[in-house]
Legacy VTK file of the C-alpha trace (Angstrom):
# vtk DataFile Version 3.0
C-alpha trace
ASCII
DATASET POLYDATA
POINTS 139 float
40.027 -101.505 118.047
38.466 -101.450 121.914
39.073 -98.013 122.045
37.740 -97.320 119.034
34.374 -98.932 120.321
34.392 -97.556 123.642
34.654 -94.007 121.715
31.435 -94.740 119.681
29.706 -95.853 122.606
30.735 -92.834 124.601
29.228 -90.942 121.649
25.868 -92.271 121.204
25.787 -91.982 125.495
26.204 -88.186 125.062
23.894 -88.071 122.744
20.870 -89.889 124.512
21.820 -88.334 127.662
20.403 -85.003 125.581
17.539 -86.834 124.655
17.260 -87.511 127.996
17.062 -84.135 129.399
15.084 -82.739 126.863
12.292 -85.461 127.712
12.473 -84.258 131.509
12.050 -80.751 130.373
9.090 -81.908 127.906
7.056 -84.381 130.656
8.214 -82.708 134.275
5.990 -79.776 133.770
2.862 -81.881 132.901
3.520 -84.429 135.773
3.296 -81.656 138.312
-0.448 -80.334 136.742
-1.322 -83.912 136.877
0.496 -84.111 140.713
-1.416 -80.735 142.051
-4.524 -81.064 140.671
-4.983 -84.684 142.729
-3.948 -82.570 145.680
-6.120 -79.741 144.844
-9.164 -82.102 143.985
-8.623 -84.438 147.364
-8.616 -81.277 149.135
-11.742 -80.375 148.139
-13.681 -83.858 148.672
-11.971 -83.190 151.893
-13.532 -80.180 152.892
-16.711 -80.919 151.398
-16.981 -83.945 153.397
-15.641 -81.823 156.860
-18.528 -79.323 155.869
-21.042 -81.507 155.692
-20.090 -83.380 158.743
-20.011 -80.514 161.043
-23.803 -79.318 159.939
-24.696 -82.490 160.125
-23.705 -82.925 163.703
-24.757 -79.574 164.294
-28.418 -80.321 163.784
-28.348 -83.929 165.508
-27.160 -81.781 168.244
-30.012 -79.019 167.726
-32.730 -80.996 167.278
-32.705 -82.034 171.094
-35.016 -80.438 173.533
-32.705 -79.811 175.711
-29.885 -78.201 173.063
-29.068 -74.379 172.795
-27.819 -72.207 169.939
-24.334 -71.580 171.277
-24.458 -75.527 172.336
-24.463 -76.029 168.775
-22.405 -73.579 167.351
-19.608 -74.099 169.705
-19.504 -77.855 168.793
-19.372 -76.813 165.116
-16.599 -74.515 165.514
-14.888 -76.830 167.560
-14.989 -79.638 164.935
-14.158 -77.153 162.221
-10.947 -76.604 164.526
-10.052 -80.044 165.140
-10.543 -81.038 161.114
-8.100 -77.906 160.396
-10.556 -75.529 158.623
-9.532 -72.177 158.579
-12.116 -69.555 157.741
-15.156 -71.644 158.335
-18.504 -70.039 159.409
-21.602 -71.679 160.713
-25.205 -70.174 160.653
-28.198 -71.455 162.810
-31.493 -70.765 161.281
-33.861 -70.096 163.886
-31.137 -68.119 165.659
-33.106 -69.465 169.414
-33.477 -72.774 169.334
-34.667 -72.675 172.819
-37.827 -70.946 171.114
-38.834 -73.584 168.947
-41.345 -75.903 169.172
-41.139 -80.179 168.582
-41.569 -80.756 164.710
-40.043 -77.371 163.544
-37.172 -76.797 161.150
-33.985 -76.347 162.245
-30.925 -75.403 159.587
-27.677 -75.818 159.669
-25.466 -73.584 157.054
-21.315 -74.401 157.133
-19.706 -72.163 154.652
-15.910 -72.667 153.990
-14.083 -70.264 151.964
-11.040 -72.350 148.765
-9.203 -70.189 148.940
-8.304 -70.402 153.097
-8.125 -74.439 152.380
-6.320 -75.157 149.503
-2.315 -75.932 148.858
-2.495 -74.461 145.854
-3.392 -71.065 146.760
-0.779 -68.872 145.610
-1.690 -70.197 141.780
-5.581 -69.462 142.239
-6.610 -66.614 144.341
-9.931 -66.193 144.392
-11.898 -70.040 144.247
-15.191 -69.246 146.190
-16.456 -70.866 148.781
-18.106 -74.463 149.752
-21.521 -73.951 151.186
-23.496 -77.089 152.843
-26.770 -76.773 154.218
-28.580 -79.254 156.786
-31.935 -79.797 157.528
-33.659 -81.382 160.343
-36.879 -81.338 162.323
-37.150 -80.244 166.059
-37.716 -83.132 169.055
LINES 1 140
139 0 1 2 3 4 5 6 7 8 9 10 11 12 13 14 15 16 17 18 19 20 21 22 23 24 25 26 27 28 29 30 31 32 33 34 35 36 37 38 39 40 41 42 43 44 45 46 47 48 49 50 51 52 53 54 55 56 57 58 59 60 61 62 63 64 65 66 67 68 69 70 71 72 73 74 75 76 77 78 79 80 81 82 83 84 85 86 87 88 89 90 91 92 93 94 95 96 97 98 99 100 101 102 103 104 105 106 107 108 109 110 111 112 113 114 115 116 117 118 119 120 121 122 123 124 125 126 127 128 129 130 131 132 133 134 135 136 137 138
């Protein structure tokens, strides 16, 4: 009689262990899309935020009297390189900042390229680029 029961229950195992497997196969792949797109969209409030950090400090720094153009872009690229940006570019707008006079604009541009940035590049190839503009007025 006990074997007889330990025979059915060995059955119905075998049988929800399939169940089993096919529920892995059904839910794993949708668990990952749902996994790497949080990475993919963390990663990109990440970078926005590193982008618009950097031109913002960029233009505090410009906006001194005393502050050159290569002043400012070397900070930038320096806290582009410290955040772990890879392809990065910044663009002072005037290009002389020694030129300007108190009250004029000064801009900022930090351009980051998605597709340099991203963990999921090999799926996407071409995603863009992030482009954050800062403006401020001259001391």
């Amino acid at each position: 009689m006990q074997s007889r029961i330990t025979h059915t229950r060995k059955r119905r195992w075998r049988r929800r262990s399939g169940v089993a497997t096919l529920e892995l196969a059904f839910v794993l792949p949708v668990m990952l899309v749902f996994v790497l797109g949080t990475i993919e969209v963390c990663q990109r409030i990440f970078l926005r935020q590193t982008a618009l950090l950097v031109a913002y400090e960029g233009a505090r720094l410009g906006v001194r009297s005393t502050s050159s153009s290569e002043d400012v872009l070397s900070r930038c690229n320096e806290m582009l390189t410290q955040r772990r940006v890879s392809g990065g570019t910044v663009v002072l707008t005037p290009s002389n900042l020694l030129e300007l006079n108190p009250g004029e604009q000064i801009r900022v541009r930090v351009t980051v390229p998605w597709a340099n940035n991203t963990p999921t590049r090999f799926v996407l190839k071409d995603q863009g680029s992030l482009t954050v503009d800062v403006y401020m007025l001259r001391e």
